[in-house]
N, C-alpha and C positions, 0 to 999 in steps of 0.2 A: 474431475478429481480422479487421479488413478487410484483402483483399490487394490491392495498389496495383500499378499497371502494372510499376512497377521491380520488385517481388515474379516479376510475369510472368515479365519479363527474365531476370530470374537463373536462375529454374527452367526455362525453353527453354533457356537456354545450358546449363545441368547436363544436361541429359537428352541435347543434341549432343554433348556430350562423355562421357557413357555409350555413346552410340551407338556411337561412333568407338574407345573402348574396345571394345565387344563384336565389331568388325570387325577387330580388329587382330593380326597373326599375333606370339602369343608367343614368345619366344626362350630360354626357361627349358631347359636341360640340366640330363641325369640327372646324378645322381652317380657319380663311374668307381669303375667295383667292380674290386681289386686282386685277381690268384688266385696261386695257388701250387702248383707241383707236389709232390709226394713224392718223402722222398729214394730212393727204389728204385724211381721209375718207369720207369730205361731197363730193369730187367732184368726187367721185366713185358711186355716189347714187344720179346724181343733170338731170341724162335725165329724159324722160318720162314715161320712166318703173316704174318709181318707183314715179311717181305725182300720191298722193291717197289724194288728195285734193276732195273734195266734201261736201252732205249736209251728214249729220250726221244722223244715222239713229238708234232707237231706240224701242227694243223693250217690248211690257209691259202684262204681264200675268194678266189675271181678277183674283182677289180673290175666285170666283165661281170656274172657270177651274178645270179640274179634276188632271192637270197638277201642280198647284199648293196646291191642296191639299195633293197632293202625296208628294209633299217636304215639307209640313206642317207634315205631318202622318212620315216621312222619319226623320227629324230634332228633332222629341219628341223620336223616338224609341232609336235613335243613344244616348239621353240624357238619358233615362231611360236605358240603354243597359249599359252604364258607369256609373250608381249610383251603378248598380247588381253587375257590376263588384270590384267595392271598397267594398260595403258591405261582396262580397266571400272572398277575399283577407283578410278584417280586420277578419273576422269569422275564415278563415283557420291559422291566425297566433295565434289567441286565444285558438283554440285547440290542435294546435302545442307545445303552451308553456305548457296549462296545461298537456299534454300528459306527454312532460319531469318535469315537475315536479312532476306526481303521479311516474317516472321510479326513479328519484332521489330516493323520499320518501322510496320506493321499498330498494332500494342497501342500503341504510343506516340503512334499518329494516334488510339486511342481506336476500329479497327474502323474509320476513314474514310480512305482510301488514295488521294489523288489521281494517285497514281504511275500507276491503271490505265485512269482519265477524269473529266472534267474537264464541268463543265457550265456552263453561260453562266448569267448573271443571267437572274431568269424575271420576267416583266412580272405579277403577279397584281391581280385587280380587288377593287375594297374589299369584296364580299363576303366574297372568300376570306380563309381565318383564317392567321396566319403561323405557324409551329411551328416546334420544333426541327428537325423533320426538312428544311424549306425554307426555312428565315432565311436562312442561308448562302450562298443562290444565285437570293435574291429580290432586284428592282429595289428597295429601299424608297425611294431618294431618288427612284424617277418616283411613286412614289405622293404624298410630298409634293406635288410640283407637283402632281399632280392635284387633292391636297385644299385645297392652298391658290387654283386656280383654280376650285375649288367657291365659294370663301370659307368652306370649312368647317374653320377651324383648330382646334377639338378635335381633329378627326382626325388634322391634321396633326402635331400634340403628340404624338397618340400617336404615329403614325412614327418622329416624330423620337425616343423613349425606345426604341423599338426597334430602329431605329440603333444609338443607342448601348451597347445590349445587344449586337447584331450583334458591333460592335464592340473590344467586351471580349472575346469569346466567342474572336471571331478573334486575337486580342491574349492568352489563357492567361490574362487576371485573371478572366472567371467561366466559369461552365458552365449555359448558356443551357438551360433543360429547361421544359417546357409548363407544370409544377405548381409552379413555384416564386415565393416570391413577391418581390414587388419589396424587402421589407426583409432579405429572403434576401441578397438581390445588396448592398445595401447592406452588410449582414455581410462579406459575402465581400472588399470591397474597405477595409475598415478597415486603418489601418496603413499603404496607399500613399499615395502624393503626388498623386493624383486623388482618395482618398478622399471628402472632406466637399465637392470641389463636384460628385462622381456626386449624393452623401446632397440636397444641393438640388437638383439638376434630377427628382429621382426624387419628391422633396417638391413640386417644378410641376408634374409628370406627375401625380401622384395629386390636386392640388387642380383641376385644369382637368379632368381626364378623367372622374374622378368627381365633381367636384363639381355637373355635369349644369346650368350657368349657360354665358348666350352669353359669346362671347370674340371683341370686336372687335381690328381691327388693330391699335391702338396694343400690347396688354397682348399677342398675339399675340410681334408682333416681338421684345419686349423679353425671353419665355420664348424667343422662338427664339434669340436672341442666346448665353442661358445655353448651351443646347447646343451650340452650331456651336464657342463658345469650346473646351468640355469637348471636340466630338470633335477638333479641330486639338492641343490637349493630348498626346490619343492617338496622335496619328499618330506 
């Protein structure tokens, strides 16, 4: 069974709330046990052994005493000792909760958490390969100029399909991964309302990039056109 990010979720919230169960001070009382004397108990108790009849005696500590200072000094710490204690407690559950909720945050970005930084668009030169791991925060529209002031609009087709991937990626219709292939993506977006005009510009990307023939301006323009429509679509 595949588990899905929402699977995540639910099982990080169960496990905070086990938590905060096993932290929690129970309030469950015994049951009161009722007793009963015997009826002949006073005359088992009525000799002299047990006449503790007398004057009453009582005893009284001076406020000075050092004795009672010590249960003065004794009764503040035990008061102060259980305020520390409720403050630890509400403090440890507060960090608790934010903890799972920055991990939620987390699983729901997929493991990518802009929350902690943030990276500029990166300028890469057409050697370099674009990947999942750096589409996201690659210049690709300076690369078109670039390839189109090459005059090398192959390349710049491809760009622009990888834009457009960019694009979706950032947008939740796909999930941009290195091994996947373009009829993949096409799958993926069936059923929306960009659907079948992705399905044609993915159909100019595959006859111009592989079809490994020159591509002057004119024929150029009129596939760039297709995408530029397709990404304002998106926006």
């Amino acid at each position: 069974m595949k588990i899905t990010r929402l699977h995540m979720v639910i099982l990080v919230f169960l496990c905070f709330l086990n938590t905060l169960d096993g932290f929690s001070v129970s309030n469950t009382q015994n049951p009161e046990l009722t007793r009963q004397f015997d009826d002949d108990f006073k005359t088992r108790y009525s000799s002299n052994r047990f006449n503790y009849e007398g004057d009453s005696y009582k005893s009284h500590t001076p406020s000075s005493s050092g004795t009672y200072e010590d249960y003065k000094y004794e009764k503040k710490s035990s008061y102060n000792f259980n305020i520390n204690l409720d403050f630890l407690s509400w403090f440890f559950y507060l960090a608790l909760a934010l903890a799972v909720l920055i991990l939620v945050y987390i699983l729901l970005n997929e493991g990518r958490s802009s929350l902690f930084s943030t990276k500029p668009n990166k300028a890469l030169q057409h050697r370099e390969k674009i990947t999942a791991e750096n589409i996201e925060n690659t210049d690709i529209s300076a690369l078109i100029r670039q390839a189109e002031n090459d005059n090398n609009f192959r390349l710049a087709i491809r760009y622009y399909y990888l834009l457009l991937l960019k694009t979706l990626s950032l947008k939740k219709h796909i999930k941009f991964e290195d091994d996947k292939t373009n009829a993949a993506y096409v799958n993926e977006t069936k059923g929306k309302p960009f659907g079948p005009s992705f399905a044609y510009t993915s159909y100019l990307y595959n006859y111009i990039w592989y079809g490994e023939f020159p591509v002057n301006t004119e024929q150029y323009n009129k596939a760039k056109q297709r995408f530029i429509s397709l990404l304002n679509l998106l926006k």
